[in-house]
C-alpha positions in Angstrom: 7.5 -17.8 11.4 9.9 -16.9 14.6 11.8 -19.8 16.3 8.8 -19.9 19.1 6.7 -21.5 16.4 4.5 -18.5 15.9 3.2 -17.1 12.5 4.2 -13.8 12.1 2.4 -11.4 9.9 -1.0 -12.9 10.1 -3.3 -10.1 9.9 -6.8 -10.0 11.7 -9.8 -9.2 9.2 -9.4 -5.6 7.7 -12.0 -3.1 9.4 -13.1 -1.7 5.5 -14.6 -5.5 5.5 -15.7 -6.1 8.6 -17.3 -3.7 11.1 -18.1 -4.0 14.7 -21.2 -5.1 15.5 -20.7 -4.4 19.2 -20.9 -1.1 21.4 -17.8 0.6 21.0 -15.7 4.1 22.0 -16.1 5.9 18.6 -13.3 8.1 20.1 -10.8 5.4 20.1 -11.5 4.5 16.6 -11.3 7.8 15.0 -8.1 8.8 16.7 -6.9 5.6 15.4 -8.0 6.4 12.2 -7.5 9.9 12.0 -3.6 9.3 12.8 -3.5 7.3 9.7 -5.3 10.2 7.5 -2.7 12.2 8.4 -0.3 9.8 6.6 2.5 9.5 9.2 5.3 7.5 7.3 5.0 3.7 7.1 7.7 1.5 8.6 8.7 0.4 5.1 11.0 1.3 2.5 11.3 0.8 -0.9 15.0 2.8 -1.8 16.0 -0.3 -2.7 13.4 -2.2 -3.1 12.4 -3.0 0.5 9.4 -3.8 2.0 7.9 -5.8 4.7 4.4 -5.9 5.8 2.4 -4.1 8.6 1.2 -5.5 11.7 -2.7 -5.9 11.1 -4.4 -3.2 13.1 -6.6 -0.3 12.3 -5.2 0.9 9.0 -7.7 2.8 6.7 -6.0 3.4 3.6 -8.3 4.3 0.6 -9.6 0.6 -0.3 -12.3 -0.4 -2.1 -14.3 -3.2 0.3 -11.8 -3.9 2.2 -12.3 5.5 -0.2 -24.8 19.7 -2.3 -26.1 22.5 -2.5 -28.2 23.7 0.6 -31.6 23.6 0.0 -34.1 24.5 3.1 -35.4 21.2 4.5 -34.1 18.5 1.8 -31.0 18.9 0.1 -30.2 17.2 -3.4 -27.6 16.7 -5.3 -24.3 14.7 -6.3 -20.8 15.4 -4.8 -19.1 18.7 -4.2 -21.3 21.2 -4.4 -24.1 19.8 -6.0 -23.7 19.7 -9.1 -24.8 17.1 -11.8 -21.8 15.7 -13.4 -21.5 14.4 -16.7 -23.9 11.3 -17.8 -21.7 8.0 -17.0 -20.1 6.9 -19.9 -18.2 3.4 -18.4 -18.7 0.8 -15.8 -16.2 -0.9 -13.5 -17.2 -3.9 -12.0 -15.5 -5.2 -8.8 -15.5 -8.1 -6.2 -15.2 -8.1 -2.4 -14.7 -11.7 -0.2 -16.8 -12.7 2.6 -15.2 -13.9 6.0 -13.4 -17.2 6.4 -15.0 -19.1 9.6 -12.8 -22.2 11.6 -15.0 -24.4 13.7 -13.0 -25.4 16.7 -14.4 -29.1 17.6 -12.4 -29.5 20.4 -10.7 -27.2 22.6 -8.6 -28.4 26.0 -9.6 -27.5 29.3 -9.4 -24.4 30.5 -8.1 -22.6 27.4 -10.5 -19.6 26.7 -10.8 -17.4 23.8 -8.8 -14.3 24.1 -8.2 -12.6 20.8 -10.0 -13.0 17.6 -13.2 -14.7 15.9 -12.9 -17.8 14.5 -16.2 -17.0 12.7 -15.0 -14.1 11.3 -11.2 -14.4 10.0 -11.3 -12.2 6.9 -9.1 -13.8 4.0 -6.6 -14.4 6.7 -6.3 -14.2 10.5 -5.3 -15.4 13.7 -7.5 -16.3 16.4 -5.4 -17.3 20.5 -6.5 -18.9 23.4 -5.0 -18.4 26.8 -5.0 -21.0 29.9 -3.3 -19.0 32.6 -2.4 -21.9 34.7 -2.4 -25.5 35.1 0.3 -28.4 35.2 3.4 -26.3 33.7 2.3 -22.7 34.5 0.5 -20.5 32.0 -0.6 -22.1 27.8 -1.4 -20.4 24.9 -2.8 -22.1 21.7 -2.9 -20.5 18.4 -4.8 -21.0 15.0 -3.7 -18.9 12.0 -5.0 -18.8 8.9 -2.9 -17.0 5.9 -3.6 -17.1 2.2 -0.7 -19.9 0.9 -1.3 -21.0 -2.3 2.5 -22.6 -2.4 2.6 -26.4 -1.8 3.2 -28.0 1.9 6.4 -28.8 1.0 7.6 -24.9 1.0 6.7 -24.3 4.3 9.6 -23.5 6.8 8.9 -24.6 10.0 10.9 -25.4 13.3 14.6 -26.9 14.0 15.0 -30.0 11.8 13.0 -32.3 9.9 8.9 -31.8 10.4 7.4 -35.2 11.0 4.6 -36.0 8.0 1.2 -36.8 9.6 -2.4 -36.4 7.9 -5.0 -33.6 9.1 -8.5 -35.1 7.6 -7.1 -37.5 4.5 -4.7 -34.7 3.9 -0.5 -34.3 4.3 -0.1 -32.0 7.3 3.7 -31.6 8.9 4.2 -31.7 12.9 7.2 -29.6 13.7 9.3 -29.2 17.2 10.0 -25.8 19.1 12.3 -25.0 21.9 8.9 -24.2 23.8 6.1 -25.2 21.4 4.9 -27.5 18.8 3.3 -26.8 15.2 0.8 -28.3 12.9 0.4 -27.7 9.4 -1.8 -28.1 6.4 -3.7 -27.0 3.9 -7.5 -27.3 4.4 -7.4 -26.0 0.4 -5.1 -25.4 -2.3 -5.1 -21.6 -1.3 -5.0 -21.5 2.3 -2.4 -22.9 5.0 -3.6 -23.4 8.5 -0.8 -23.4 11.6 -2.3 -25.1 15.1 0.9 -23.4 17.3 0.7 -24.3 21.3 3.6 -23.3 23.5 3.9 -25.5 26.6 0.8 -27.7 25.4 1.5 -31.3 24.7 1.9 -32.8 20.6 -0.7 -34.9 21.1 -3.3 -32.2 21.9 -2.3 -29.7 19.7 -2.5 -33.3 17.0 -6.4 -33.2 18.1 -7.2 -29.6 17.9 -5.8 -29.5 14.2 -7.9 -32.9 13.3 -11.0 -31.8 14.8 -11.0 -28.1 13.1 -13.9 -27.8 10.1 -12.8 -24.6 7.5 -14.6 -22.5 5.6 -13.4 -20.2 2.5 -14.3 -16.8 2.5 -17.0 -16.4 -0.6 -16.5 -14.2 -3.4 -18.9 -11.6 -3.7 -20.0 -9.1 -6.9 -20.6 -6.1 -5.8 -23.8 -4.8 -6.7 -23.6 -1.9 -9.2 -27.4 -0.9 -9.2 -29.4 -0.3 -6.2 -31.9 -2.6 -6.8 -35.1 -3.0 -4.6 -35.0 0.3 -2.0 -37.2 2.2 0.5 -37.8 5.7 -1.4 -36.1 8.7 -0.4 -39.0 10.3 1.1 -39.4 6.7 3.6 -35.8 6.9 4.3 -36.6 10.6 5.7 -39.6 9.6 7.7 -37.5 6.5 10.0 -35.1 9.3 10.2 -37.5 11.7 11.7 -38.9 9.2 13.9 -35.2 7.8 15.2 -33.4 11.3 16.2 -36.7 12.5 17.4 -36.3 15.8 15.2 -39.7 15.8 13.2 -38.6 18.9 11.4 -35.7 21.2 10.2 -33.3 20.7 7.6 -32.4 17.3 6.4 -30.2 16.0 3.3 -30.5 12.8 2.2 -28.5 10.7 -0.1 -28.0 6.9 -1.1 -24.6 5.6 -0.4 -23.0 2.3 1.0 -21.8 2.1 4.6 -18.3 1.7 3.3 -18.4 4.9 2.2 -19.8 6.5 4.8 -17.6 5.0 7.8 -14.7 6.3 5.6 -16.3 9.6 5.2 -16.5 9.8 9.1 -13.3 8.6 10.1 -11.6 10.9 7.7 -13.5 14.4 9.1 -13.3 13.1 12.9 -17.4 13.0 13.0 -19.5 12.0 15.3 -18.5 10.9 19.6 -20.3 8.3 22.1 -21.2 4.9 21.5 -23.2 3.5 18.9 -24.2 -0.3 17.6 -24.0 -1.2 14.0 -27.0 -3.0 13.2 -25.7 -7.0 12.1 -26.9 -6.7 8.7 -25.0 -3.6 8.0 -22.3 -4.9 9.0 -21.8 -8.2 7.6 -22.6 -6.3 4.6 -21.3 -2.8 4.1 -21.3 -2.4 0.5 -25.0 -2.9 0.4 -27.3 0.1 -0.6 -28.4 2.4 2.4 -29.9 6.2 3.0 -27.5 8.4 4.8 -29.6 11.0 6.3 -28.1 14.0 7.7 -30.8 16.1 10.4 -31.1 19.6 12.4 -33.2 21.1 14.9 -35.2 24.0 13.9 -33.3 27.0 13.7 -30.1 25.4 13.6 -27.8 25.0 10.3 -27.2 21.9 8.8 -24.0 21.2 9.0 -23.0 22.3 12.7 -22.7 20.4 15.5 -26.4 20.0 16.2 -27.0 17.5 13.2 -27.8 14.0 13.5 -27.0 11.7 10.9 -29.6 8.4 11.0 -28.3 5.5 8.1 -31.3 3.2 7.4 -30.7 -0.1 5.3 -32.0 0.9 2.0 -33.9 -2.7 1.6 -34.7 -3.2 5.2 -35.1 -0.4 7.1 -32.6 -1.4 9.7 -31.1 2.1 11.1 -28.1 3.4 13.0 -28.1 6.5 14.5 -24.9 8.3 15.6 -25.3 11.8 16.4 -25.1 14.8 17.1 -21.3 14.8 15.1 -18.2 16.9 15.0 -17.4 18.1 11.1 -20.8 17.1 9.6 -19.7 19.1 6.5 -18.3 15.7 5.1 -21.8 14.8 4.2 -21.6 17.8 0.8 -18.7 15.7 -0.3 -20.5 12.2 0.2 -21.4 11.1 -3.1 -25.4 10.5 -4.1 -26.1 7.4 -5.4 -29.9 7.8 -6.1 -31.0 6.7 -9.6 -33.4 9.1 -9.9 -31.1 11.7 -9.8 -29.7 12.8 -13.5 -25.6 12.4 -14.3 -22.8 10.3 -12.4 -21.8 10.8 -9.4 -18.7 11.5 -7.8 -16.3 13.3 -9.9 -15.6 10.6 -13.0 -17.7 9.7 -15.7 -17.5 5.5 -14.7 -20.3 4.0 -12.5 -18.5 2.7 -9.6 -20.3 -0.1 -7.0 -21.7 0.2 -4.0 -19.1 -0.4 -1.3 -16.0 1.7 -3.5 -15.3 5.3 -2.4 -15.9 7.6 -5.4 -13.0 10.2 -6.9 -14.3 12.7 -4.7 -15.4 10.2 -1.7 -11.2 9.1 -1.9 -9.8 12.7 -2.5 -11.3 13.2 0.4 -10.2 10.7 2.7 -6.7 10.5 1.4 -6.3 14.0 2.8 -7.9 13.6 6.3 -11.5 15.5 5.9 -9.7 18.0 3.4 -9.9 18.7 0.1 -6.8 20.6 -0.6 -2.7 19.5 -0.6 -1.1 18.6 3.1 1.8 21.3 4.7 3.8 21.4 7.4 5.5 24.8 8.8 8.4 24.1 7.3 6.5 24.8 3.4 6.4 20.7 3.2 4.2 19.8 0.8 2.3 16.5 0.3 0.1 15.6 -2.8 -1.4 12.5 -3.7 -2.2 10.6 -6.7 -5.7 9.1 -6.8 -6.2 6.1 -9.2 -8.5 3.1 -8.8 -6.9 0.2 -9.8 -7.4 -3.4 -8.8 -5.3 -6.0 -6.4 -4.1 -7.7 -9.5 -3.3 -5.1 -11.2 -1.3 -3.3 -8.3 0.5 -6.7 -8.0 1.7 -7.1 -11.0 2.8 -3.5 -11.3 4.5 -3.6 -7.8 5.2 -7.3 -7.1 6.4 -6.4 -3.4 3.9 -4.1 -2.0 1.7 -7.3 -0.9 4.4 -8.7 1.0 3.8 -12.0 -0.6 0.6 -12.1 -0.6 0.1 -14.0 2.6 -2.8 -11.4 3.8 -4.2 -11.0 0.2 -5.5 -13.0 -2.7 -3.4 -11.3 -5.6 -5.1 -12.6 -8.1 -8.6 -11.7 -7.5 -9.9 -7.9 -9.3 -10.8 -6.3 -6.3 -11.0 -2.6 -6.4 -8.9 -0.1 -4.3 -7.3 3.2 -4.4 -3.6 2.8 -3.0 -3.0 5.7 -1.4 0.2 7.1 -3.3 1.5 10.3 -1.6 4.3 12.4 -3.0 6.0 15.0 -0.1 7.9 17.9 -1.6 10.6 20.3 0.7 10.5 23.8 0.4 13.2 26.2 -1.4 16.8 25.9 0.0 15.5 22.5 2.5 16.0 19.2 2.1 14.0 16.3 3.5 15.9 13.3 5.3 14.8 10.3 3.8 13.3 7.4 5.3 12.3 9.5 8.4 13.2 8.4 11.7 9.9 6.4 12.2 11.2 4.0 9.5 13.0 1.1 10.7 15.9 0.7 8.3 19.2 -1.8 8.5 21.7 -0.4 10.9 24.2 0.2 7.3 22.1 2.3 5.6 22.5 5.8 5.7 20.3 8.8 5.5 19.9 10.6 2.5 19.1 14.5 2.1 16.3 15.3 -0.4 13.6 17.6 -2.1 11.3 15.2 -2.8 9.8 11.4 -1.5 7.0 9.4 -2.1 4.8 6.3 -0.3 2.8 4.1 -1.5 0.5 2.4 0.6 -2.6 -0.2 1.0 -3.7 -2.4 3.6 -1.3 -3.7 5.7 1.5 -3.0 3.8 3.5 0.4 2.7 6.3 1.6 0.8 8.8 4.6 1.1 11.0 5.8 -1.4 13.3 8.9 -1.4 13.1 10.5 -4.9 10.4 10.7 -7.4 7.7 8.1 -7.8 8.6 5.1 -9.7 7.4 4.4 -13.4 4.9 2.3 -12.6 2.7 4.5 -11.2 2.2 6.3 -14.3 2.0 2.6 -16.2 -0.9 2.3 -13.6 -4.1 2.4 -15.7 -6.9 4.6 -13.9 -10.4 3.1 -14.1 -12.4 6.2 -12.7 -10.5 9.4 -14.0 -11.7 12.7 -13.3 -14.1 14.2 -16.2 
């Protein structure tokens, strides 16, 4: 919280939860995403233990909810390559939350919405409205929500003394700005809700806060099974009948569309506009066919290929094509029961909605399956483990920043994406790289080797080899 009265560090939902469910510019959003594959270096650093979190924005690290063989016509098959792994020999169940929601009861004049959902606020979020004129000149009002589960009585708020009022039965604080006002409380024993105006009166910003209704966001299970779907040989048909390509080669395989938007972002597919159906999107771990299609005569995996995903329970499609780099679908990870082994590179049955070991090797590395280099012989490998929030946590109590954006105590699956850069013979690396904001004292070092840790909203540098912990760090889907 800055003097202005503001929250700082209030993230807007993470996109691995919530997807768009209007049109948008898919360039825009793989650029954005791409530049994050590449694994520029965070604006973090952990030398000495530092770390501070990210500004929320469009930051695809390998999460969990929030990382074949050509046949003519159909192509089966699990993974790279197509073939059947090993039977599955564990299971790893995980969780994923819903969206918090804020009703706003009352809202002043002439103050319009102009960032954020207040129906849709992730674990945490802000959401601002704007009045550009009136008596005083321009107003802004703000409602964050962050994950606090500290008492009232921590919070640090303006110059002096907060005055005690209540909020709905409960203890809320109204504190005093140079140029704003603040109200506090805590709607539950988790969550801490800030009402922030700047040149709006006490006494409105008072009324907003008392008339707001709050909703947690619900844990979910993820399902592990596929339950009740279409068959593979439906799924083709809609396909067919979408893209208007009623024959040529097709591969078809049963995923989650968490996987598959990670899939894409990481290989740059696909270009135009497209519209994620609603039920997709306020559910992306469920089960759906990813169905990858060509013209007659044409291969596969060029540029001619459609791909058509279809709700596996529904039938609901979305159809985004032709694509760039469709050869990300041999490495997309085939969930179909009928099919013999387990897929994607481990012998653990993963959910719907986490990236298998070969899904996240994948995307860690941008759309490529083998070690990052640079022309000056840089090297960068990466360690792939799933682990949980909690677990992460508690192995690196500073990579959550606190845990304002996240619940740290919940098991939710993720793959940090841990990246280790090595210099060639006879050069040295400088360490933190000039994109890293570091205190005006601290100097430089020379190097052969650093490393990054990172997950969402929040990274680490370090100059030297990776810490213990990582090694601590137990894996629950290693390679078989």
């Amino acid at each position: 919280m800055d003097e202005s009265g503001r929250i700082n560090g209030l993230p807007m939902p993470p996109g691995r939860r919530r997807l768009p469910d209007a049109a948008r510019r898919r360039e825009d959003l793989l650029e954005a995403v791409r530049a994050q594959a590449r694994r520029r270096w965070p604006l973090a650093l952990v030398s000495r233990r530092w770390a501070s979190p990210l500004a929320a924005a469009a930051v695809v690290a390998v999460v969990a909810v929030l990382m074949a063989i050509v046949v003519p016509q159909v192509i089966h098959g699990r993974g790279r390559g197509g073939t059947a792994p090993t039977a599955c020999t564990s299971l790893v169940r995980g969780v994923t939350t819903g969206s918090a929601a804020i009703g706003v009861g009352y809202r002043p004049p002439r103050f319009a919405l102009s960032s954020g959902d207040p129906s849709d606020l992730g674990q945490a979020g802000t959401v601002t409205y704007d009045r550009p004129g009136g008596p005083g000149g321009p107003a802004q009002l703000q409602i964050n929500l962050s994950n606090y589960p500290a008492g009232l009585g921590t919070v640090r708020t303006g110059y002096g003394k907060p005055t005690s009022i209540t909020i709905g039965g409960r203890p809320g604080l109204l504190s005093r700005y140079p140029a704003s006002v603040g109200v506090y409380y805590k709607p539950t024993a988790r969550f801490l809700i800030g009402v922030v105006g700047h040149n709006v009166p006490a006494t409105t910003i008072i009324k907003v806060a008392r008339n707001l209704s709050f909703r947690p966001p619900a844990i979910i299970e993820l399902p592990v099974g596929a339950g009740h779907v279409m068959t593979k040989a439906a799924a083709l048909a809609i396909a067919r009948r979408s893209a208007s390509v009623p024959a040529g080669p097709a591969a078809v395989k049963l995923s989650s569309w968490t996987e598959i938007l990670a899939m894409m972002r990481a290989s740059g597919f696909g270009h135009g506009i497209f519209v994620v159906p609603p039920v997709m999107n306020a559910s992306p771990w469920r089960p759906v066919w990813a169905v990858l299609l060509a013209p007659p005569g044409h291969g596969l995996f060029t540029q001619r290929a459609d791909l058509v995903v279809i709700v596996a329970a529904g039938g609901q499609r979305l159809r985004i094509g032709p694509g760039n780099h469709p050869s990300w679908f041999r490495v997309l990870s085939d969930r179909n029961p009928g099919l013999r082994g387990c897929p994607g590179g481990t012998s653990t049955r993963l959910p719907f909605g986490v990236l298998t070991r070969n899904e996240a090797a994948y995307v860690v590395r941008g759309g490529t399956a083998q070690p990052l280099g640079s022309a000056r012989g840089e090297t960068t490998t990466y360690v792939l483990k799933l682990t949980t929030v909690a677990a992460l946590s508690r192995a690196d109590p500073g990579l959550y920043g606190g845990c304002v954006r996240q619940d740290c105590a919940l098991n939710e699956l993720i793959w940090p994406t841990i990246a280790v850069t090595r210099t060639a013979p006879r050069h040295t690396l400088t360490c933190p790289p000039a994109s890293v904001s570091v205190p005006s004292t601290y100097r430089p070092k020379q190097v052969r080797e650093m490393f990054s840790v990172s997950v969402p909203d929040n990274s680490e540098v370090g100059c030297g080899k990776l810490p213990a912990w990582v090694a601590r760090l137990k894996d629950l889907a290693p390679a078989h």
